[in-house]
N, CA, C and O atoms as a GROMACS GRO file, in nm:
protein
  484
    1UNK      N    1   4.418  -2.409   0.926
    1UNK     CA    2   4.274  -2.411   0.930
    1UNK      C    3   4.223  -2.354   1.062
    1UNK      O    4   4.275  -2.382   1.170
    2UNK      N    5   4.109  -2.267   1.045
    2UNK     CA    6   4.032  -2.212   1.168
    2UNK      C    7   3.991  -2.300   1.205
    2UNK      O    8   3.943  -2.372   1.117
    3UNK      N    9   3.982  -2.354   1.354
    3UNK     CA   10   3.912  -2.420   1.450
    3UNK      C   11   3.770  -2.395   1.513
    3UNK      O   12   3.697  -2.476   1.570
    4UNK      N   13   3.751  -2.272   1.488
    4UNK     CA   14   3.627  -2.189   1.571
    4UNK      C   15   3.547  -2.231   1.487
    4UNK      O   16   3.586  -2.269   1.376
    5UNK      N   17   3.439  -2.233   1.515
    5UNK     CA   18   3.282  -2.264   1.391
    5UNK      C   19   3.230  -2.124   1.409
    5UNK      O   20   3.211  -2.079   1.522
    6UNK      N   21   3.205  -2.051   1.293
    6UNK     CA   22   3.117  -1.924   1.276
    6UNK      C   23   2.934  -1.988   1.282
    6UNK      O   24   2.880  -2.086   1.234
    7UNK      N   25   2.883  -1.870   1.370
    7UNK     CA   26   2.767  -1.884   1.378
    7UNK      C   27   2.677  -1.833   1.282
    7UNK      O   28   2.641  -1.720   1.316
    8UNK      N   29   2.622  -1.873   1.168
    8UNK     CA   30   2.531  -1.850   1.040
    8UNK      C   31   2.447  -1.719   1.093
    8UNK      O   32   2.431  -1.700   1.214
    9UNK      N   33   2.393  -1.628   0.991
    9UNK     CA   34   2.284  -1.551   1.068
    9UNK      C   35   2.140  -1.602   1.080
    9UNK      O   36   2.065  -1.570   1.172
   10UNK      N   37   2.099  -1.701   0.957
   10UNK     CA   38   2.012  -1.773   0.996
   10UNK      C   39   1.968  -1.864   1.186
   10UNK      O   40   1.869  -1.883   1.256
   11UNK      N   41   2.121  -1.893   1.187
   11UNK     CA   42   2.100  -1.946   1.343
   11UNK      C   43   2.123  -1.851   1.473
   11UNK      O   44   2.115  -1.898   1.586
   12UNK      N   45   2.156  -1.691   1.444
   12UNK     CA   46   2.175  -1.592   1.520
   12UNK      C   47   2.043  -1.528   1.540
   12UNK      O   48   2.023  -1.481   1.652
   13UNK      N   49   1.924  -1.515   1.424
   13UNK     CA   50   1.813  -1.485   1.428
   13UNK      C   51   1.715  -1.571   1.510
   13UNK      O   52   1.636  -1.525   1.593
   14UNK      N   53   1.731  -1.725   1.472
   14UNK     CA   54   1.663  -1.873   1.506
   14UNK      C   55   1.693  -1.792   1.671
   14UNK      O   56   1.595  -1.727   1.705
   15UNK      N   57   1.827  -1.788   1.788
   15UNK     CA   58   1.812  -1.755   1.902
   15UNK      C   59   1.799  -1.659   1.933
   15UNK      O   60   1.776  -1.668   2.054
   16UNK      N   61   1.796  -1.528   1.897
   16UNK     CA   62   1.722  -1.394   1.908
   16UNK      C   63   1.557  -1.422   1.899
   16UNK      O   64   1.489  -1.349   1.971
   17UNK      N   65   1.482  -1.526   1.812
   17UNK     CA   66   1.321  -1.530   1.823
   17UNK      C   67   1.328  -1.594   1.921
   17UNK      O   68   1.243  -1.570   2.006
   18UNK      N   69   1.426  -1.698   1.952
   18UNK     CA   70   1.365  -1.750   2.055
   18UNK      C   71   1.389  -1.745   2.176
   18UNK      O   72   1.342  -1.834   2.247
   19UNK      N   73   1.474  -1.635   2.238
   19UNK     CA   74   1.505  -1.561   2.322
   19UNK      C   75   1.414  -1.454   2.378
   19UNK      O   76   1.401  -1.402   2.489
   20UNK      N   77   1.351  -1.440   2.251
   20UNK     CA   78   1.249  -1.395   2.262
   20UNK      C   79   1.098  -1.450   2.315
   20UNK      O   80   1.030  -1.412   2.411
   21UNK      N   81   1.078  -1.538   2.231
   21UNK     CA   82   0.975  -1.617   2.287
   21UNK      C   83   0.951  -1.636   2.449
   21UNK      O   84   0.853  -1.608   2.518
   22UNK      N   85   1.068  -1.690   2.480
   22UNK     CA   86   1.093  -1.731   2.612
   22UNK      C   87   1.101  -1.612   2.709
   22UNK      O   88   1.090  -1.634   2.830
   23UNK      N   89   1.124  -1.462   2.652
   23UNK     CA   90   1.089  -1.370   2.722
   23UNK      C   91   0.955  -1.336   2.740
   23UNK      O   92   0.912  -1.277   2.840
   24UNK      N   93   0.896  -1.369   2.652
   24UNK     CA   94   0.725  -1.349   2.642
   24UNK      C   95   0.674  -1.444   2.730
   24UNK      O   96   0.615  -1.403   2.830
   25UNK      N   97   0.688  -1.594   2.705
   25UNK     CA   98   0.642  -1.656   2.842
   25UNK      C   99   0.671  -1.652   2.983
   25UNK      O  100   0.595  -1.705   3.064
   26UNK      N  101   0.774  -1.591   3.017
   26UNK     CA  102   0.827  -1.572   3.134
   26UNK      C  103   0.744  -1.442   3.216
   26UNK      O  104   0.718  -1.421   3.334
   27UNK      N  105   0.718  -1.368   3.084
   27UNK     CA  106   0.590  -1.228   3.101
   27UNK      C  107   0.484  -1.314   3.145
   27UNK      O  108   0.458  -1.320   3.265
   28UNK      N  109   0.422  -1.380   3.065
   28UNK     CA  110   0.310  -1.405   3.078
   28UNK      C  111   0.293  -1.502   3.233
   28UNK      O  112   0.205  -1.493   3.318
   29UNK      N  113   0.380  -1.570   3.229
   29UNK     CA  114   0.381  -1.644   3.347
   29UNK      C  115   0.396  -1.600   3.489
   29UNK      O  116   0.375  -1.649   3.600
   30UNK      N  117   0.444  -1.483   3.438
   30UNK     CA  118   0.495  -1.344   3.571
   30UNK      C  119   0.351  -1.284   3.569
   30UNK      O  120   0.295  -1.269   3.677
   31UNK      N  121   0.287  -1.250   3.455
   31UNK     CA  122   0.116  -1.173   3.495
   31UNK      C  123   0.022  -1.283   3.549
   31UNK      O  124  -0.043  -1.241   3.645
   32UNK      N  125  -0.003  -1.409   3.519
   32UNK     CA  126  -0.051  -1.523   3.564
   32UNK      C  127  -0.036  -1.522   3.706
   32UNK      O  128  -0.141  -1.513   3.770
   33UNK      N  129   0.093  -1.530   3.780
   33UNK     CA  130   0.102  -1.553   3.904
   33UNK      C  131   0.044  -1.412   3.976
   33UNK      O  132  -0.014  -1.424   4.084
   34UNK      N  133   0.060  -1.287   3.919
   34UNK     CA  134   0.035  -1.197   3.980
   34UNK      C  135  -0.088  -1.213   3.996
   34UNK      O  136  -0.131  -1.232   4.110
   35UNK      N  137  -0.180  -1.211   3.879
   35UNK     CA  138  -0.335  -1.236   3.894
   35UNK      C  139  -0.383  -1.288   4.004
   35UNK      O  140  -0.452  -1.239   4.094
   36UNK      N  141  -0.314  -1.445   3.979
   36UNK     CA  142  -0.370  -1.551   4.088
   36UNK      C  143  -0.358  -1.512   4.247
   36UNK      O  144  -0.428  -1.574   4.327
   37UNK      N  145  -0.258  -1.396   4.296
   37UNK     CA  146  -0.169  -1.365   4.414
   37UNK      C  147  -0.282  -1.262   4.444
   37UNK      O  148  -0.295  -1.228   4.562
   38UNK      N  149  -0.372  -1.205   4.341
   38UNK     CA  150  -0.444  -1.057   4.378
   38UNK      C  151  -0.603  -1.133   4.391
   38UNK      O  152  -0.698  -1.054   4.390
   39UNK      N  153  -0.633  -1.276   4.404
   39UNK     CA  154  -0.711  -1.312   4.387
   39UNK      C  155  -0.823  -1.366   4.312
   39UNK      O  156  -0.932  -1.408   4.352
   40UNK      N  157  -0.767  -1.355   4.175
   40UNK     CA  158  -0.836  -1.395   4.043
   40UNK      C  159  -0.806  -1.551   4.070
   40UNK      O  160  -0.714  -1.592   4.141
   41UNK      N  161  -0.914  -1.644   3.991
   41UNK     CA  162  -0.861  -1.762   4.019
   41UNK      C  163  -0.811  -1.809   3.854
   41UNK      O  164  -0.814  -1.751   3.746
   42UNK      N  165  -0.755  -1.973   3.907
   42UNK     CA  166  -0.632  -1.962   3.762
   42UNK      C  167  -0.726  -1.963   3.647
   42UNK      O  168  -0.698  -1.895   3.549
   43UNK      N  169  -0.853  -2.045   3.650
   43UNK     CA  170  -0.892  -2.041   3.536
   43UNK      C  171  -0.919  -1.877   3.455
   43UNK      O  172  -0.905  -1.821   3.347
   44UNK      N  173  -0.972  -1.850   3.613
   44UNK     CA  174  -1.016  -1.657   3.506
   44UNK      C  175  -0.868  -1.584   3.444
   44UNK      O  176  -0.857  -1.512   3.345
   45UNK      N  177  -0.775  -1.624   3.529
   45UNK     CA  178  -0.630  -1.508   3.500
   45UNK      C  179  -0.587  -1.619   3.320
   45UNK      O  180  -0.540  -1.571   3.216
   46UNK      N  181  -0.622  -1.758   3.345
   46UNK     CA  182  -0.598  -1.813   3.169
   46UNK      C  183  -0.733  -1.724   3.074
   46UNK      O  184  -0.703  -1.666   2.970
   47UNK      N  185  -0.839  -1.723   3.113
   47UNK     CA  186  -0.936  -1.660   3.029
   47UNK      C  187  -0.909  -1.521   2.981
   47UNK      O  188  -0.945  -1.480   2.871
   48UNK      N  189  -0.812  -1.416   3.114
   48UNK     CA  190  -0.782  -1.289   3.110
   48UNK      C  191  -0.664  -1.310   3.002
   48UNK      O  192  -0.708  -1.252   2.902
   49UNK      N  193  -0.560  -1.353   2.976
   49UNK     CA  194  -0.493  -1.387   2.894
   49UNK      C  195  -0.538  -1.397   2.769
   49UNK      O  196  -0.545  -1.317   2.676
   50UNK      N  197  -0.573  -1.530   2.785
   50UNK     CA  198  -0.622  -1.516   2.630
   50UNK      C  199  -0.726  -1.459   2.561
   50UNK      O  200  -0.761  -1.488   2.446
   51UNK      N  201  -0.792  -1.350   2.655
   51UNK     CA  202  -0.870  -1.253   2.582
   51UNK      C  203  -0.781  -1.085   2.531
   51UNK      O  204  -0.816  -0.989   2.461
   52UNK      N  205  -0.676  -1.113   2.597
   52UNK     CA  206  -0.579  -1.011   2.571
   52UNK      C  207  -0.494  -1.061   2.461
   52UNK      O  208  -0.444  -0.972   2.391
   53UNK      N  209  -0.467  -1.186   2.428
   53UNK     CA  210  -0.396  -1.226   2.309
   53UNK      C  211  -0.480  -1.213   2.204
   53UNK      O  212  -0.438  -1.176   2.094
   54UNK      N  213  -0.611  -1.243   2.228
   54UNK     CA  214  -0.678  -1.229   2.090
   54UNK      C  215  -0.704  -1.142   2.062
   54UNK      O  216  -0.706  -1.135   1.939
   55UNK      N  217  -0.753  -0.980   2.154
   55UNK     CA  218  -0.756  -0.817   2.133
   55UNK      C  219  -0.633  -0.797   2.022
   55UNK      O  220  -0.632  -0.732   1.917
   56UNK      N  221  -0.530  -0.878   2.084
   56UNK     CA  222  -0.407  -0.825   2.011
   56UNK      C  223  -0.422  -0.866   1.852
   56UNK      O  224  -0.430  -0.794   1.752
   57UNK      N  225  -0.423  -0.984   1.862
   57UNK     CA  226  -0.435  -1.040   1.732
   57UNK      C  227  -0.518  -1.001   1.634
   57UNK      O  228  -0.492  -1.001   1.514
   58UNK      N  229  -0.681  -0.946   1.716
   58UNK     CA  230  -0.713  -0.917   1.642
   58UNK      C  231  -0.691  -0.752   1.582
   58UNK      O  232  -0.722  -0.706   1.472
   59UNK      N  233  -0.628  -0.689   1.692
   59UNK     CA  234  -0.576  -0.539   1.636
   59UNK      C  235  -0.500  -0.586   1.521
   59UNK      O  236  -0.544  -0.548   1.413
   60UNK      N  237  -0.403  -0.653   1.520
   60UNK     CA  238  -0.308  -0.667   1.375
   60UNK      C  239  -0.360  -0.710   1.261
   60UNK      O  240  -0.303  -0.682   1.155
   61UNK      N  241  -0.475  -0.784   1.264
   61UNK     CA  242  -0.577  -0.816   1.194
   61UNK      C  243  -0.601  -0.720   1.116
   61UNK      O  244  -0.589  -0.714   0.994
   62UNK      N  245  -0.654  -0.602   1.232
   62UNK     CA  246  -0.737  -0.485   1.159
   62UNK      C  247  -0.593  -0.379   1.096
   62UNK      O  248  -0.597  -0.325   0.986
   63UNK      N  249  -0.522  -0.372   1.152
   63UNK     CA  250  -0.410  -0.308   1.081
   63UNK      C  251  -0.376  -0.366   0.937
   63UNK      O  252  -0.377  -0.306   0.830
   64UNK      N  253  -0.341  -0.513   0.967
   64UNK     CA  254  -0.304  -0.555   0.820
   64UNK      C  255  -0.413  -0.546   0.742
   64UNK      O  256  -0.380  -0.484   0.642
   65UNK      N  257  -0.552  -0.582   0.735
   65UNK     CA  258  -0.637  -0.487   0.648
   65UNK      C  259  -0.635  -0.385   0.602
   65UNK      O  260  -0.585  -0.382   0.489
   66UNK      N  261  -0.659  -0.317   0.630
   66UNK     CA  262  -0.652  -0.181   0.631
   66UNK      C  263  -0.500  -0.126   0.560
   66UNK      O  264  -0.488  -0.044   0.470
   67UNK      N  265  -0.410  -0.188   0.620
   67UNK     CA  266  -0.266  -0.193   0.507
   67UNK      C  267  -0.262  -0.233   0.374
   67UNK      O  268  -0.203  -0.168   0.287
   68UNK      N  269  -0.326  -0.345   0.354
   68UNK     CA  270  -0.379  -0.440   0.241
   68UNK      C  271  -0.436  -0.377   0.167
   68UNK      O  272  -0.386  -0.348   0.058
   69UNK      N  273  -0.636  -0.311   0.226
   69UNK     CA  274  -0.670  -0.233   0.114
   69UNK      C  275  -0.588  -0.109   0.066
   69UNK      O  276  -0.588  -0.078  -0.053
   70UNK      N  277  -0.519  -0.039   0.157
   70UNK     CA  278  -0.424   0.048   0.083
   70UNK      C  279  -0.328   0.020  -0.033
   70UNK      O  280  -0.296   0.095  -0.125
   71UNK      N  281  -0.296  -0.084  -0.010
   71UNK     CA  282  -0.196  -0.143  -0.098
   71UNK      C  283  -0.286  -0.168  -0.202
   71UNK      O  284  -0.228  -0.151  -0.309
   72UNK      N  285  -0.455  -0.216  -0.226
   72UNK     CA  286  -0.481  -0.248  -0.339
   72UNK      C  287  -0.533  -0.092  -0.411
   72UNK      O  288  -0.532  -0.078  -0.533
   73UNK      N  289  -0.572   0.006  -0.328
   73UNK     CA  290  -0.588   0.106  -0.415
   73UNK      C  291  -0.506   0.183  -0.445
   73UNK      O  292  -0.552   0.290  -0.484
   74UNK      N  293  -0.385   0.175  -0.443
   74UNK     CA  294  -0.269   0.211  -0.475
   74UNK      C  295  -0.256   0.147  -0.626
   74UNK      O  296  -0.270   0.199  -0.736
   75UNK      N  297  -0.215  -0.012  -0.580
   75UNK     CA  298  -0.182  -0.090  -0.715
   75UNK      C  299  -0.347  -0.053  -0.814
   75UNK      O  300  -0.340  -0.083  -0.933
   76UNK      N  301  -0.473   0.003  -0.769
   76UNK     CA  302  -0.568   0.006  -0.882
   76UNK      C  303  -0.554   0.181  -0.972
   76UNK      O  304  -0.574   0.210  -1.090
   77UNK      N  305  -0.513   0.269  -0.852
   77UNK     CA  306  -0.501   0.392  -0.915
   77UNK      C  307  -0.375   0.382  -1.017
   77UNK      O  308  -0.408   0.427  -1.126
   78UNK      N  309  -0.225   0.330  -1.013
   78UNK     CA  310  -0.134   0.280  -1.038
   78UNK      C  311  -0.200   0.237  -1.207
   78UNK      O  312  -0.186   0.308  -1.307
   79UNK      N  313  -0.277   0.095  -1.204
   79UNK     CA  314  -0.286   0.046  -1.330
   79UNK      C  315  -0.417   0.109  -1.425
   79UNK      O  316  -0.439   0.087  -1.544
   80UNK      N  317  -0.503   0.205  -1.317
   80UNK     CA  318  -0.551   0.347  -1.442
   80UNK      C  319  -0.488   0.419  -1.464
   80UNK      O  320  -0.527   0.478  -1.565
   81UNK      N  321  -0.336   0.487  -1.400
   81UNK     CA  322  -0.250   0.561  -1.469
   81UNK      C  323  -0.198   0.554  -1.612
   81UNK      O  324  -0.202   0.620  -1.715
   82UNK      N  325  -0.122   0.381  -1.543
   82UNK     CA  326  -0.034   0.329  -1.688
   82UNK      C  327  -0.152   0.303  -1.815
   82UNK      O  328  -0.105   0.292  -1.928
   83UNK      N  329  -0.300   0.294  -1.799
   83UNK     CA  330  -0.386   0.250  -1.883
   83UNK      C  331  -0.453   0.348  -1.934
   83UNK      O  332  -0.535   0.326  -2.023
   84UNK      N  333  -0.429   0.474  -1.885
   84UNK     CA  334  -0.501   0.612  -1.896
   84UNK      C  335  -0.418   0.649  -2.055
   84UNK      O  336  -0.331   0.592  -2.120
   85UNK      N  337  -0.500   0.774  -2.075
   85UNK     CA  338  -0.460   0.803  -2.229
   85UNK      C  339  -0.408   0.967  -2.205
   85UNK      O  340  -0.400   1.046  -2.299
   86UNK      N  341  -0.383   0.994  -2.097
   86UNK     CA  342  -0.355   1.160  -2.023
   86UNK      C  343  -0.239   1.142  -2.115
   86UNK      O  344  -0.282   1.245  -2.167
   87UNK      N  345  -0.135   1.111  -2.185
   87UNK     CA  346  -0.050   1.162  -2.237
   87UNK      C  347  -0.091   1.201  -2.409
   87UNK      O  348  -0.052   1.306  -2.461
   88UNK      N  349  -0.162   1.113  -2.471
   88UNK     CA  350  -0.231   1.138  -2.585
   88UNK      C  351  -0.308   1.251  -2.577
   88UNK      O  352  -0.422   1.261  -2.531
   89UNK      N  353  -0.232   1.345  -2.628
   89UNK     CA  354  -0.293   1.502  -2.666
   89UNK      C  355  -0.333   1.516  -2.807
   89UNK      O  356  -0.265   1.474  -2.901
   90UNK      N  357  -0.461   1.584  -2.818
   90UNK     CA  358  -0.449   1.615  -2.988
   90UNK      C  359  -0.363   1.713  -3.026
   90UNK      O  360  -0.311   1.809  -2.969
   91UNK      N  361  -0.358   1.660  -3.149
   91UNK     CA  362  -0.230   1.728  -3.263
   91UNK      C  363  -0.266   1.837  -3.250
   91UNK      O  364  -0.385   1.866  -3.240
   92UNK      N  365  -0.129   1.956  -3.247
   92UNK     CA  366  -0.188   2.095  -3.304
   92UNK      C  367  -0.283   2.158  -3.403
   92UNK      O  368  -0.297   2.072  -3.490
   93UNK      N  369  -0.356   2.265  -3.438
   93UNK     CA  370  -0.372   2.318  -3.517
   93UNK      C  371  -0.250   2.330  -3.649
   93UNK      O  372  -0.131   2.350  -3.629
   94UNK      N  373  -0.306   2.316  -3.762
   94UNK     CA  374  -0.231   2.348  -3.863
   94UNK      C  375  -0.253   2.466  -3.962
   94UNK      O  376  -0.345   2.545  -3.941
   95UNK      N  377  -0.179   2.479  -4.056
   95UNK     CA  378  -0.231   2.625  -4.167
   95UNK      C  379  -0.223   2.561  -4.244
   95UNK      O  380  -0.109   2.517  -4.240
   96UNK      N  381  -0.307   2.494  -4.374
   96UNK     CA  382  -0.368   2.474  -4.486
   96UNK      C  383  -0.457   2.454  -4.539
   96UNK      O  384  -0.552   2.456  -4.461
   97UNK      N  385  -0.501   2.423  -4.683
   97UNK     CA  386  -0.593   2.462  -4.767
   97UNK      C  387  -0.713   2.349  -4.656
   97UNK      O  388  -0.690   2.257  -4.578
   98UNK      N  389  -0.848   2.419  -4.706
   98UNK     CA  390  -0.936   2.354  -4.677
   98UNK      C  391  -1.061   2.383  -4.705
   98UNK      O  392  -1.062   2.484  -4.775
   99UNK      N  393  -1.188   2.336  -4.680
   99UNK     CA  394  -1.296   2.336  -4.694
   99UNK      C  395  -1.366   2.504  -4.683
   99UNK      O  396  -1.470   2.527  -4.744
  100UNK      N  397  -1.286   2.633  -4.585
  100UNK     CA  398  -1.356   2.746  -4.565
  100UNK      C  399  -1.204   2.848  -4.652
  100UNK      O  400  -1.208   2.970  -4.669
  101UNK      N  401  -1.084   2.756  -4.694
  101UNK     CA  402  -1.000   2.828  -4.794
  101UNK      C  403  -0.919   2.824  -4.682
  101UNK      O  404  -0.950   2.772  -4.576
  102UNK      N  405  -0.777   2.900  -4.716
  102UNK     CA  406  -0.658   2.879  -4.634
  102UNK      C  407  -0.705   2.919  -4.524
  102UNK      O  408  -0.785   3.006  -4.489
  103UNK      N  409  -0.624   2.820  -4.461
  103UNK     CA  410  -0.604   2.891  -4.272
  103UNK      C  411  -0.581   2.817  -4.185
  103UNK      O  412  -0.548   2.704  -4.221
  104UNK      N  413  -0.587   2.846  -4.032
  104UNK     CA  414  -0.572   2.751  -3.938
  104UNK      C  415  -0.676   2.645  -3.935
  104UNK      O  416  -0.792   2.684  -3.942
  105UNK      N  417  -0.649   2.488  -3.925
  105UNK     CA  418  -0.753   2.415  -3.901
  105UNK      C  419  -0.686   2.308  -3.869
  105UNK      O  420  -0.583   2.260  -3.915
  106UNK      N  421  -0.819   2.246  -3.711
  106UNK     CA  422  -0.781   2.152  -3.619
  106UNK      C  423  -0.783   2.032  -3.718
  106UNK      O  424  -0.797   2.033  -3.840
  107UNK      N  425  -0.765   1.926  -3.630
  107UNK     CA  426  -0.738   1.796  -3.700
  107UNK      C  427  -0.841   1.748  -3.786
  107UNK      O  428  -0.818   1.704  -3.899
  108UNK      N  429  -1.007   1.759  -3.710
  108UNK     CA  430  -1.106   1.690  -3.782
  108UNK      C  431  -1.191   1.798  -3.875
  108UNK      O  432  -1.312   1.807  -3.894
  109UNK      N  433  -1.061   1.889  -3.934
  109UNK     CA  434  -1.093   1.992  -3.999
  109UNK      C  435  -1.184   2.089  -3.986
  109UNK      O  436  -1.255   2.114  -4.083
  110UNK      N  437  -1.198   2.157  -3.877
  110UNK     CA  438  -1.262   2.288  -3.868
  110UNK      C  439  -1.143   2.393  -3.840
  110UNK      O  440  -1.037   2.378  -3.779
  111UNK      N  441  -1.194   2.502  -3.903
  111UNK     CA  442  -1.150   2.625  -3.958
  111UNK      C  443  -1.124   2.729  -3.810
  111UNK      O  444  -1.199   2.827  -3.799
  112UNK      N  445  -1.056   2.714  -3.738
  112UNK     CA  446  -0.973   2.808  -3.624
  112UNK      C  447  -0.966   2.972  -3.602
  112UNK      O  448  -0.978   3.043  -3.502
  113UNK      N  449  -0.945   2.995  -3.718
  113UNK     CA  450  -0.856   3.126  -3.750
  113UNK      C  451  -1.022   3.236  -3.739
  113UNK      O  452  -1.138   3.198  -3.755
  114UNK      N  453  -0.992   3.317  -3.720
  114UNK     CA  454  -1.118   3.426  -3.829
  114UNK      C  455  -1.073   3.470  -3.926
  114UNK      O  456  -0.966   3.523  -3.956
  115UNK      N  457  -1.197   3.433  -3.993
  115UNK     CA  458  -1.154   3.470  -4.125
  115UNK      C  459  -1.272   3.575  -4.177
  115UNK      O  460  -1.360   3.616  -4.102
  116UNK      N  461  -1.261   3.607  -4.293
  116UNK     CA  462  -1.386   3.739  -4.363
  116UNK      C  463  -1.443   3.635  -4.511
  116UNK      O  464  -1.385   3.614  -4.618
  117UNK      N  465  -1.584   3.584  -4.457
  117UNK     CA  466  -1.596   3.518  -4.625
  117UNK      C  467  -1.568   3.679  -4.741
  117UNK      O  468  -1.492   3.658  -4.835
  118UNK      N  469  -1.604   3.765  -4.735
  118UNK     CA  470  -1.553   3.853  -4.832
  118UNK      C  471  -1.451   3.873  -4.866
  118UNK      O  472  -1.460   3.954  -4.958
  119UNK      N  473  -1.319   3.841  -4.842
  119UNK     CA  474  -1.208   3.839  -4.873
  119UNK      C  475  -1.168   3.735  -5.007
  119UNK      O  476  -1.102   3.762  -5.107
  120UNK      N  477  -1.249   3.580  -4.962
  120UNK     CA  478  -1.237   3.500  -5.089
  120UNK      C  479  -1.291   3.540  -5.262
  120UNK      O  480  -1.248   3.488  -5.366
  121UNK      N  481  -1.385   3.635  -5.248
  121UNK     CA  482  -1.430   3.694  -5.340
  121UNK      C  483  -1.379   3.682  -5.460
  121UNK      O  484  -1.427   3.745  -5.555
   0.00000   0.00000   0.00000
């Protein structure tokens, strides 16, 4: 029997986010002090922050909109395709007897061809 315990990828991801995380606060805590060092005081360098988190947030906001309605006029052009009748063509012309005597005639029976009424004579 192996002794070693394998690490799941579920729990390889779990410390990659949060390796992450903790790189982001360490940012933020690194721009904080800088602020405060250049003379901003703490409350304004927390206000400067979180007016930059919410710019952000709200950029992704406007991205995922904007992704979203794409996605719905996609899925609406999509279900007038499949609902469209563009493949239903009318039937050809045919050649038989009819109402102006033999000849070509479309489906709801009109007469195609030229013809000479003097010929039926």
């Amino acid at each position: 029997m192996n002794t070693t315990t394998r690490t799941s990828t579920a729990e390889r991801l779990g410390r990659t986010l949060g390796r992450g995380w903790r790189a982001y606060v360490r940012g933020e805590r690194r721009a904080s002090i800088w602020l405060v060092s250049r003379g901003v005081p703490v409350a304004g360098a927390a206000v400067l922050l979180w007016t930059v988190k919410l710019l952000v947030l709200g950029l992704l906001f406007y991205a995922a909109f904007w992704l979203a309605l794409l996605l719905v006029f996609v899925m609406v052009v999509a279900w007038i395709a499949r609902n469209s009748d563009l493949g239903d063509e009318l039937p050809e012309p045919e050649w038989r007897n009819g109402p102006a005597g033999f000849g070509l005639y479309t489906y709801d029976g009109f007469r195609v061809d030229p013809h000479v009424q003097d010929d039926e004579l």
